[in-house]
C-alpha positions as CSV (number, residue, x, y, z in Angstrom):
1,X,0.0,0.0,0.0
2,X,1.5,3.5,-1.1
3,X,1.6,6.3,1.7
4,X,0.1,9.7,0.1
5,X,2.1,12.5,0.5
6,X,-0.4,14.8,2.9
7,X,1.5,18.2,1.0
8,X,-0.5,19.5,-1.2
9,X,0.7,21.2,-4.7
10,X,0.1,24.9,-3.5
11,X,1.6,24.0,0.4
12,X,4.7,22.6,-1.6
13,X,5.3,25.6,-4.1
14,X,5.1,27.7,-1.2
15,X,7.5,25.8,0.3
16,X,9.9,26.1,-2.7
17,X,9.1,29.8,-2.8
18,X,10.0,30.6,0.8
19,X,13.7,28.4,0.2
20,X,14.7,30.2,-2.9
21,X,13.9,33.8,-0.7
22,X,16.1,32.0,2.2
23,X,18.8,31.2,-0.3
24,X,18.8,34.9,-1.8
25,X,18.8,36.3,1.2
26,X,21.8,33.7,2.8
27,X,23.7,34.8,-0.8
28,X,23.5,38.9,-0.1
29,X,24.0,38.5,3.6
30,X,27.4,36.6,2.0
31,X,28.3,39.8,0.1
32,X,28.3,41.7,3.2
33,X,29.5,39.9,5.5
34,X,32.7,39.5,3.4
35,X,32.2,43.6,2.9
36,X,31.9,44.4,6.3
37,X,32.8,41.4,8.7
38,X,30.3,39.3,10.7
39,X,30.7,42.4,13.5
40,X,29.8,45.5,11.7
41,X,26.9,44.1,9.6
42,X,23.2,44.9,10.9
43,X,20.1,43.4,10.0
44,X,19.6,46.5,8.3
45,X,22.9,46.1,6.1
46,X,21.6,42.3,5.3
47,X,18.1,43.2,4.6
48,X,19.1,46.1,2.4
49,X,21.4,43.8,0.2
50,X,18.9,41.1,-0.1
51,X,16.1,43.9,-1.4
52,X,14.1,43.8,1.8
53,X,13.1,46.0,4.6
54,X,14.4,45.2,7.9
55,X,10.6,43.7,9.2
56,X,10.5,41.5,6.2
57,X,13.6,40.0,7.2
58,X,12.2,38.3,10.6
59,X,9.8,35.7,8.3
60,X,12.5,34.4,7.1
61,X,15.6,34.3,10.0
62,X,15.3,35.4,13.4
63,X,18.6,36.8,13.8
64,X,21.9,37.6,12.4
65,X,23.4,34.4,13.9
66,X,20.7,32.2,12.3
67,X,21.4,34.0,8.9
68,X,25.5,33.2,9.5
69,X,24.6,29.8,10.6
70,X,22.6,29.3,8.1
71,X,25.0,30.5,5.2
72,X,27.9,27.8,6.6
73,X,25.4,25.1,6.5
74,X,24.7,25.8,2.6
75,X,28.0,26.1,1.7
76,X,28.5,22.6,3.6
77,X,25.6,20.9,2.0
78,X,26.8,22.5,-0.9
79,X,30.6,21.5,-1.0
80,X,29.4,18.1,-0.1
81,X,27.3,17.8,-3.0
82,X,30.6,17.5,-4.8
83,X,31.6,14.1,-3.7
84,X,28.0,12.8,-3.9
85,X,28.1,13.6,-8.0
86,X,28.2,10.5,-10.3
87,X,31.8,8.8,-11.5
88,X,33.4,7.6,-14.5
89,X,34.8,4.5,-13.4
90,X,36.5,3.6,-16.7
91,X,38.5,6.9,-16.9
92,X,41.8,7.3,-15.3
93,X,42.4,7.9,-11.7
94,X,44.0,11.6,-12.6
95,X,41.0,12.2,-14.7
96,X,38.6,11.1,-12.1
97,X,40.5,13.5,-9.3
98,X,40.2,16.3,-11.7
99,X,36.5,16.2,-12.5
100,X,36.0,15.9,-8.4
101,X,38.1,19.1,-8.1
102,X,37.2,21.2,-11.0
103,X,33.5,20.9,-9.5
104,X,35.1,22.1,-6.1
105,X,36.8,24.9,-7.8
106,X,33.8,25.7,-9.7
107,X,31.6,26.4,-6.5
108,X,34.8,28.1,-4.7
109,X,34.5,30.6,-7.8
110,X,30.5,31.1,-7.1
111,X,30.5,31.2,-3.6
112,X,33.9,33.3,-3.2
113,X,31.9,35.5,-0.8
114,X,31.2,32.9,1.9
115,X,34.8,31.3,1.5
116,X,35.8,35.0,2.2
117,X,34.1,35.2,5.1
118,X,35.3,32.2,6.8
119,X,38.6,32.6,5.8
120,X,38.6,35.6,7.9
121,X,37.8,34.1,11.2
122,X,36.2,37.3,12.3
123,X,35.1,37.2,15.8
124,X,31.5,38.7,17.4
125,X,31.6,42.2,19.1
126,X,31.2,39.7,22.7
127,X,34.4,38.2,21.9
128,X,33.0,34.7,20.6
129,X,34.1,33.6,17.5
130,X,31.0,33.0,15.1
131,X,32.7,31.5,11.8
132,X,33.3,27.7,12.2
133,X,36.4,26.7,13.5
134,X,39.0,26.5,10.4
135,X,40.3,22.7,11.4
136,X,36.9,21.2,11.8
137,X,35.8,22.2,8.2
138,X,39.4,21.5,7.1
139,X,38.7,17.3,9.2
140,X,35.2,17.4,7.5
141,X,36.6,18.4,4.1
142,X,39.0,14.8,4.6
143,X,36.7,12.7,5.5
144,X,34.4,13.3,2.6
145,X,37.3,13.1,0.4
146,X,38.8,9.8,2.1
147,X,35.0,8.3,1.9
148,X,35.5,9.4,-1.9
149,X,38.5,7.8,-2.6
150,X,36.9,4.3,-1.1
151,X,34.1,4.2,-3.2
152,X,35.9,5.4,-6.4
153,X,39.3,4.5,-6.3
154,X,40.6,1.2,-6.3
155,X,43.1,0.2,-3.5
156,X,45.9,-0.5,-6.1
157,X,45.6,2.9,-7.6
158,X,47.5,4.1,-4.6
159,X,50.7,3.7,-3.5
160,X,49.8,5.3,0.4
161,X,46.5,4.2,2.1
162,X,43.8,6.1,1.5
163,X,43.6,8.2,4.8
164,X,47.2,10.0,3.8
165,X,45.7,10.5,0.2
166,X,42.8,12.3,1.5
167,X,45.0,14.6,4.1
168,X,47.1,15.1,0.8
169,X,44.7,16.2,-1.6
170,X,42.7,18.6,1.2
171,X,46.5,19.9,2.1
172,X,47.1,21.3,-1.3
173,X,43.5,21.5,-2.5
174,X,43.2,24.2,0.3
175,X,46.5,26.4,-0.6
176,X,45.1,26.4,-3.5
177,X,41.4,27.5,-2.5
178,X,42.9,30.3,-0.3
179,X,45.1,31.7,-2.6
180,X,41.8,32.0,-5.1
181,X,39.5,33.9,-2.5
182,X,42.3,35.8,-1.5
183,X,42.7,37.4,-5.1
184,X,46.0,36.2,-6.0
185,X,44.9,32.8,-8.7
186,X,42.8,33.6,-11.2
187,X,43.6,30.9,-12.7
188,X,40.8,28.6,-14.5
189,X,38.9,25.4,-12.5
190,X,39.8,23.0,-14.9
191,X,43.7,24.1,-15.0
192,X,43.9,24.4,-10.6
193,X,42.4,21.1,-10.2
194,X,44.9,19.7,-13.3
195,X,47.8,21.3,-11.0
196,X,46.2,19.5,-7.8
197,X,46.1,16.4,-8.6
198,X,49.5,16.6,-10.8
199,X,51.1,18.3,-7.3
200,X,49.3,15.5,-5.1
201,X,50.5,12.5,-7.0
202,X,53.4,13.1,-8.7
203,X,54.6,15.9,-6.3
204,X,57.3,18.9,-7.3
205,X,60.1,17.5,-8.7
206,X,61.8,17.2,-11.8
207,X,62.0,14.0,-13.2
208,X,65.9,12.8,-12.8
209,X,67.5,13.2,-16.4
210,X,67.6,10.1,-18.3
């Protein structure tokens, strides 16, 4: 016996509605936040950039926090979204590393705005820090990637166990993100991830001469 979905068509398209505001908002607050830092934006500042007047705001997030917190959880939902995309088993394993990573560069590019943000590890005006602590996105970035590795990489494509491949590839993977939303690389997605994986598996030096 099939269970009926009790939503009905208008209920769900309001639904929808109300999520893409939440995302447009979470996208200017972004802008600012990397503008201003987490302390000196208002609810006025973030309502402003999202097109709304301060009132409106409050049927959508409660506070400033729950907008920040909000934010980090859609770029984490977001950057995981990355490993959970579909696999070409027959390519190569450098091809296979480079599709993974272009995507990540890819979002890095679009959401350069909330990398910015945490990047600057901005604390609140009360002393707490509100951006997520830099290691544990750094231990959650590895363990997607190591869970990666084990579903798409077969254990003789590596010469290192897999748990040194993933601290590897998030090592340089995350010079190379910084240097991006720091302004430095503008250097295309496809070519950074090409130079990650190249860096990560056959490392930096020359090949001895022959």
């Amino acid at each position: 016996m099939s269970v009926r979905s009790t939503t009905s068509p208008a209920r769900s398209r309001q639904q929808q509605a109300h999520q893409r505001v939440r995302r447009e908002i979470l996208l200017a607050a972004a802008r600012v936040f990397a503008r201003h830092g987490y302390a000196a934006a208002t609810l006025s500042d973030l309502a402003e950039a999202a097109g709304y007047a301060p009132p409106s705001l409050y049927r959508y997030f409660k506070s400033k926090e729950e907008i920040f917190s909000s934010l980090t959880g859609l770029l984490k939902r977001e950057l995981h979204g990355t490993f959970e995309r579909p696999v070409d088993r027959s390519q190569p394993l450098p091809a296979r590393l480079e599709a993974l990573l272009r995507s990540q560069f890819e979002l890095v590019r679009e959401r350069r705005e909330v990398f910015a943000v945490l990047l600057a590890n901005q604390p609140a005006a009360s002393g707490q820090a509100v951006v997520p602590d830099l290691r544990a996105g750094l231990a959650l970035y590895e363990a997607d990637m190591a869970a990666w590795l084990r579903r798409h990489v077969a254990r003789r494509e590596l010469r290192c166990p897999v748990a040194l491949a993933a601290r590897a590839l998030t090592g340089v993977s995350h010079a190379f993100h910084t240097c991006h939303v720091a302004g430095g690389d503008s250097t295309p997605a496809a070519e950074q991830a090409r130079l990650v994986v190249d860096l990560a598996l056959h490392g930096f030096q020359a090949a001895a001469p022959s």
